[in-house]
C-alpha positions as CSV (number, residue, x, y, z in Angstrom):
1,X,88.8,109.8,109.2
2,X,90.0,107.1,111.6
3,X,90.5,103.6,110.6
4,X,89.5,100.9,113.1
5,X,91.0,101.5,116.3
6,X,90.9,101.2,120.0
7,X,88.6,104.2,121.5
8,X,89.7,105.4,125.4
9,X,88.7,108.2,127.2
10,X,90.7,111.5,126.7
11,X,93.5,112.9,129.2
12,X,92.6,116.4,130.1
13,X,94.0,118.5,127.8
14,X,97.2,120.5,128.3
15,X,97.3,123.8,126.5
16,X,101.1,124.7,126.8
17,X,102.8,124.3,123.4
18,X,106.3,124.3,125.5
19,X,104.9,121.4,127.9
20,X,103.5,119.7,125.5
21,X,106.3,117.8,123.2
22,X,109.2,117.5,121.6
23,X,111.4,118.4,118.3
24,X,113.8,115.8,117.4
25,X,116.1,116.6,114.9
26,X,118.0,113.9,112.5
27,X,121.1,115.8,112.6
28,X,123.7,118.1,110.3
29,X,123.4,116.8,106.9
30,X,126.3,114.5,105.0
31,X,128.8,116.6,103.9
32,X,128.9,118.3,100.1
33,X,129.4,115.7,97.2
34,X,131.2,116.2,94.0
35,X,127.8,116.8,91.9
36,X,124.6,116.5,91.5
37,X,124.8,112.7,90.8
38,X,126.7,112.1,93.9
39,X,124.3,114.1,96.0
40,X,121.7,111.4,94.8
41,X,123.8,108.4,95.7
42,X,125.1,109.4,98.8
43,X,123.6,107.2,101.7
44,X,120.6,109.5,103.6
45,X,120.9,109.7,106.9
46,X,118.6,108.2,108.8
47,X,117.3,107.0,105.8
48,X,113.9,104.8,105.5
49,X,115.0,103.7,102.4
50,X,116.8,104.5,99.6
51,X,114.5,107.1,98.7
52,X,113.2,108.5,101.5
53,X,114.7,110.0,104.9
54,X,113.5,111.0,108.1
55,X,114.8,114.6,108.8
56,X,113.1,114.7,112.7
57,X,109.6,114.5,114.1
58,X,107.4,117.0,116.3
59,X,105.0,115.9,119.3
60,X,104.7,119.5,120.2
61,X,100.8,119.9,119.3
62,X,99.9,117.1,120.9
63,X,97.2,116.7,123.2
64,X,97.2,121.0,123.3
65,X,94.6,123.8,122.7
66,X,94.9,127.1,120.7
67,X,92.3,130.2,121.4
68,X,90.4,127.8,122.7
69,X,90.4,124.8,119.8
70,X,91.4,121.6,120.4
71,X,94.7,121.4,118.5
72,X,94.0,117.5,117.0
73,X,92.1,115.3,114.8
74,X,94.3,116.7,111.9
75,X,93.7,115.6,108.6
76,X,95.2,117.3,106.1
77,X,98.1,119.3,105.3
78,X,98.7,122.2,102.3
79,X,101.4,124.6,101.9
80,X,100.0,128.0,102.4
81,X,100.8,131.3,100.2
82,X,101.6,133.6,103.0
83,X,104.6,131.7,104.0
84,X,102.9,129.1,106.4
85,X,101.3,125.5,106.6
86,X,97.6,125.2,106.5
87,X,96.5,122.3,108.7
88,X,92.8,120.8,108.9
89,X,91.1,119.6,111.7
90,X,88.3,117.1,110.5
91,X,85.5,118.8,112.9
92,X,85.9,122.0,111.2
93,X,88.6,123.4,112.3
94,X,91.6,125.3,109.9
95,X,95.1,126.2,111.4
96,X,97.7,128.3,110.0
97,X,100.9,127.2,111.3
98,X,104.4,128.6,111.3
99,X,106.2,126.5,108.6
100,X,109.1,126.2,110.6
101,X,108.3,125.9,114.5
102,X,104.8,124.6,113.7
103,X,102.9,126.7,116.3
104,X,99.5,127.9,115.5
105,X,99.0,131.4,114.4
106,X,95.4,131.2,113.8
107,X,92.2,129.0,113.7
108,X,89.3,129.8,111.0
109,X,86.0,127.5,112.1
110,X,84.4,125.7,109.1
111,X,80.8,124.8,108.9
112,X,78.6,123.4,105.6
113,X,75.7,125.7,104.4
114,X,73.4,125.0,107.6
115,X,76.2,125.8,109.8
116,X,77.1,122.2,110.8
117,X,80.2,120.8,111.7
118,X,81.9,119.2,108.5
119,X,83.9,115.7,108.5
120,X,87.1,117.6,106.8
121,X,89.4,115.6,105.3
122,X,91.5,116.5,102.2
123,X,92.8,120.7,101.6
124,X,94.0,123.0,98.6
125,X,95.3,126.2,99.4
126,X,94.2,127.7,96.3
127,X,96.3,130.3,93.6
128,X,94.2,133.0,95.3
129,X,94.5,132.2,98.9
130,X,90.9,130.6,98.9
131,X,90.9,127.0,100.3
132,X,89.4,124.0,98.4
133,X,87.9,121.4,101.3
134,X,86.6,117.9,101.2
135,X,84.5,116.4,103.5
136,X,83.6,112.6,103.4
137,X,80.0,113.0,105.1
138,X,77.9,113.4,101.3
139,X,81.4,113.7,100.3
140,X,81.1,117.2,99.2
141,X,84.3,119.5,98.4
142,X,83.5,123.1,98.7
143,X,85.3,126.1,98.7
144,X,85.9,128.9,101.6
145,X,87.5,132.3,101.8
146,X,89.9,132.9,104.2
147,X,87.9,134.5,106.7
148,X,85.5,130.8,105.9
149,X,82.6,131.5,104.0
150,X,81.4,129.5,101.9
151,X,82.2,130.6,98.1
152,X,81.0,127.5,96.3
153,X,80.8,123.8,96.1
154,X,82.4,121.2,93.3
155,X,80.0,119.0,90.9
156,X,80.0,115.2,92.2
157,X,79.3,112.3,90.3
158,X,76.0,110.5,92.1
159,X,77.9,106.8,92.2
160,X,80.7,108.8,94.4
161,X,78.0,109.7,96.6
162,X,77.4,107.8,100.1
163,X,75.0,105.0,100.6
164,X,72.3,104.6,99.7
165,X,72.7,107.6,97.3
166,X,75.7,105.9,95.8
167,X,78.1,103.7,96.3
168,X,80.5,105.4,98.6
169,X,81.0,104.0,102.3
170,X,79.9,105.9,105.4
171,X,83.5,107.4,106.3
172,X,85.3,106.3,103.5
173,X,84.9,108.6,100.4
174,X,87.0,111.8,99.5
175,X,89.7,111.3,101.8
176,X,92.5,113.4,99.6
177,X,92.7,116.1,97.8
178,X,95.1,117.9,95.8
179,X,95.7,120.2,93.0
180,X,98.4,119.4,90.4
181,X,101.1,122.1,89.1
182,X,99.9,124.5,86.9
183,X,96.5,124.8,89.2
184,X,94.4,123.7,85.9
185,X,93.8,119.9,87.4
186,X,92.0,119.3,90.9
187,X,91.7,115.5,92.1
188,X,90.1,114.0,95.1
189,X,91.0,110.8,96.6
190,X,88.3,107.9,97.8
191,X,90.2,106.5,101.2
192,X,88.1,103.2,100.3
193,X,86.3,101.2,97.1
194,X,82.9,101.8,95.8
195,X,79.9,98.7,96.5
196,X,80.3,96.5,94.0
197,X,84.4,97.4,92.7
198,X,87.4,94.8,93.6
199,X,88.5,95.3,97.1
200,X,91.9,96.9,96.2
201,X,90.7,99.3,94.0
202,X,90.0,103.1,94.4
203,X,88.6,105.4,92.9
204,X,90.6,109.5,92.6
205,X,88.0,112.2,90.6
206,X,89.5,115.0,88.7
207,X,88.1,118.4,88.1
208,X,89.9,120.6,85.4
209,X,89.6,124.6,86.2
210,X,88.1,126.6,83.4
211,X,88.6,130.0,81.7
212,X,86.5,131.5,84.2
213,X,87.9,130.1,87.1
214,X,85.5,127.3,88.6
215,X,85.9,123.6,88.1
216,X,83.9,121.1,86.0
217,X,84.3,117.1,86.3
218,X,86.9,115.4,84.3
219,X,88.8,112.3,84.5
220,X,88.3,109.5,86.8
221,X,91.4,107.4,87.6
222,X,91.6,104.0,89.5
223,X,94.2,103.4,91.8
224,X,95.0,99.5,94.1
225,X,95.9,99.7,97.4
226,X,98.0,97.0,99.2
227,X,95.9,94.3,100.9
228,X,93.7,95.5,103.8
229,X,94.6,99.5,103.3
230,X,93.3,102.4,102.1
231,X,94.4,105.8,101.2
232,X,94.7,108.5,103.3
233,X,96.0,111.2,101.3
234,X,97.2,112.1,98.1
235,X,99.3,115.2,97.2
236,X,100.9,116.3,94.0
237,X,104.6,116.2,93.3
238,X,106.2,119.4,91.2
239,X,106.5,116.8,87.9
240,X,102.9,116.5,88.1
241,X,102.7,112.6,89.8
242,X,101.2,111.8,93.1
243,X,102.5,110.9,96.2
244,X,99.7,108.6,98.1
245,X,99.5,107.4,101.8
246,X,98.3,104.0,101.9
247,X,97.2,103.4,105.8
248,X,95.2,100.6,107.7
249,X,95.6,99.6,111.6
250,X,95.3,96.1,113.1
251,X,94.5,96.2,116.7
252,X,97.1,94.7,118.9
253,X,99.8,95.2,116.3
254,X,99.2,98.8,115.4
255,X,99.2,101.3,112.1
256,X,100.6,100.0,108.5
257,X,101.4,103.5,106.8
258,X,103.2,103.1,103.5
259,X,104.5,106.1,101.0
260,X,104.0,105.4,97.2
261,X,104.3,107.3,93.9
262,X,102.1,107.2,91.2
263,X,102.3,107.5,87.4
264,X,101.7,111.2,86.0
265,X,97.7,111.5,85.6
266,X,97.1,112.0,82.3
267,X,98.8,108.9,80.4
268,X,95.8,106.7,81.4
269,X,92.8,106.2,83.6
270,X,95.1,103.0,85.5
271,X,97.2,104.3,87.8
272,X,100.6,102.5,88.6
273,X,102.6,103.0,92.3
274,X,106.1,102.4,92.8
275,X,106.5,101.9,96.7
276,X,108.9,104.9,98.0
277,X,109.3,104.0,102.0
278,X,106.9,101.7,104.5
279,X,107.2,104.0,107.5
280,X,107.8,100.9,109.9
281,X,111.3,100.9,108.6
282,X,112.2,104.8,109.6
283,X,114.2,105.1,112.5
284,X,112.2,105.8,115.5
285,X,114.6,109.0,116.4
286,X,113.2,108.0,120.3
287,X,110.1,108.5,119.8
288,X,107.3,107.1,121.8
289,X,103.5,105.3,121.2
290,X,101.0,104.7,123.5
291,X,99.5,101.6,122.0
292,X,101.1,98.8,120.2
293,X,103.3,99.6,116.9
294,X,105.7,97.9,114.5
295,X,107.7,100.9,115.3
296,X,106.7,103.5,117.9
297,X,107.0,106.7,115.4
298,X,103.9,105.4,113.8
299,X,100.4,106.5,114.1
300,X,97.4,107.4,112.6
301,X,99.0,109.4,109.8
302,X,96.7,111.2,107.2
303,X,98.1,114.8,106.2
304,X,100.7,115.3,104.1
305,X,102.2,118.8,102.5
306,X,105.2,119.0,99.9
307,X,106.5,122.2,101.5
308,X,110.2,122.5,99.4
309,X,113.1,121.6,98.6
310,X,116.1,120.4,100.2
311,X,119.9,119.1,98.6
312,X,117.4,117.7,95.4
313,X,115.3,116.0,97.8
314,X,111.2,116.6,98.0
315,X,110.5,118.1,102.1
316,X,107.2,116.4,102.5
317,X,105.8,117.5,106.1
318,X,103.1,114.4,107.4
319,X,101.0,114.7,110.2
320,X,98.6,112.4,112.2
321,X,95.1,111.9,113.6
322,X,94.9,111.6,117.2
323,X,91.3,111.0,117.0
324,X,91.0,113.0,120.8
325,X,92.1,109.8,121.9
326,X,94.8,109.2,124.7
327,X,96.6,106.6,123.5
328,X,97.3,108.3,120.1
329,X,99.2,111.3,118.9
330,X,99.2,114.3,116.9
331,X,102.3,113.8,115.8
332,X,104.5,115.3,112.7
333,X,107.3,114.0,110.6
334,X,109.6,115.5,108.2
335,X,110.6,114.2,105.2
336,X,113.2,114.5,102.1
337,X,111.9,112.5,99.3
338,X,113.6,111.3,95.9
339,X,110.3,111.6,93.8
């Protein structure tokens, strides 16, 4: 889902990945330290802030086309099984991506039960390769097979729902989605509040797996956003907490993104956020925006994917919405985050 921004007409696509961008790297690492006490202290490079760092960023999907998809509008990010990264389109489109070079090696078409389009916009690659997708239209979160049929569809609470069913707003319901370790605990992020709840306050609904496999509702957590921004994504670290994009846009000044850690779910239906980074303060590594920006590596970001581990540093992988627009990209950033 897009926040408020400027809508132009789109440049005609370009569907040559080598034409099409650019990979810029942050560098060789710092050298080795004497522990692993040292390798936490030691100043990142290119850091953001203390604990977060920006390892390089990738244009080189942007504005392109793969077997005849539109390669943009990405929404969300998962780590796949097989080695790759899944990447979501939010008309219904799923990528599988090379984890390393980021170039499409597939495209699966989504649809909802009457063969529309869906508006996708949080993914789980499930423990069995199956893939666990939100969509923000009802919002719904249903789950396909990897060839994308339809296997099911999650329980959700009628207040979640969007108006006048509930009191979800039209684009602004199950934005994230993420499953915690273990695989027992599924949780979907609302990008915006309910009618009627304070106006930095969001709602994230849990599902817990059971012995047979599906999921059944379980706790609801509240979460506050900075002024004026909503989230738009969650994913779950290895210890079990949440890392949360908090984004919002302000025409003629451009995109707020901000990274935050949450509290373990679990210890309390409240959730506290320690700020980890505002993207603004990255290092712009050269790159380039179309529109204006605090800092020109920012966008419309909304995926984002733990993907490993690198010198005790989360590698978080974030990508943004272009929204088919010209003056926007589809553009990714690596990261190494203390978390």
């Amino acid at each position: 889902m897009r926040p408020r921004t400027l809508r132009t007409s789109l440049a005609t696509l370009t569907a040559s990945l080598a034409a099409a961008g650019c990979l810029v790297a942050a560098g060789p690492a710092a050298g080795p330290a004497a522990g692993p006490a040292a390798a936490q202290e030691r100043p990142q490079r290119n850091a953001c802030s203390p604990a977060v760092s920006l390892a390089e960023y990738s244009d080189a999907l942007d504005k392109t086309t793969y077997d005849g998809t539109y390669v943009g509008k990405l929404s969300a990010l998962a780590r796949d099984g097989r080695g790759g990264v899944a990447a979501l389109s939010d008309r219904s489109a799923l990528f599988r991506l090379d984890a390393r070079t980021l170039k499409p090696r597939d495209v699966t078409p989504l649809a909802d039960e009457n063969g529309a389009a869906l508006d996708a916009e949080g993914l789980v690659v499930d423990r069995d390769g199956s893939y666990l997708v939100s969509s923000e239209t009802e919002p719904s979160v249903r789950r396909y097979s990897r060839t994308g049929e339809i296997l099911g569809r999650l329980p959700v609470p009628d207040d979640l729902r969007t108006a006048p069913e509930g009191g979800a707003r039209a684009n602004g319901s199950f934005e994230g989605l993420t499953l915690l370790p273990g695989g027992r605990t599924l949780i979907a992020s609302m990008e915006y509040p309910l009618a009627g709840d304070p106006a930095d306050t969001v709602r994230l609904q849990s599902w817990r797996r059971t012995g047979h496999g599906d999921f059944r509702l379980g706790t609801r957590y509240t979460y506050r956003t900075d002024p004026g921004l909503g989230v738009s994504e969650v994913t779950a670290t290895p210890s079990g907490r949440l890392l949360v994009l908090e984004r919002g846009f302000t025409s003629g000044v451009g995109n707020t993104v901000r990274l935050y850690l949450t509290d373990r779910p679990g210890g309390g239906t409240a959730l506290g956020k320690r700020l980890l980074a505002d993207l603004a303060d990255c290092p712009s590594l050269g790159a380039t925006a179309g529109q204006p920006q605090p800092n020109p590596l920012l966008d419309n970001y909304e995926g984002m994917a733990v993907t490993g581990r690198t010198e005790g540093r989360l590698d978080v992988l974030i990508v943004s919405d272009d929204n088919q627009n010209a003056v926007q990209t589809t553009r990714f950033l690596r990261l190494r985050v203390r978390a």
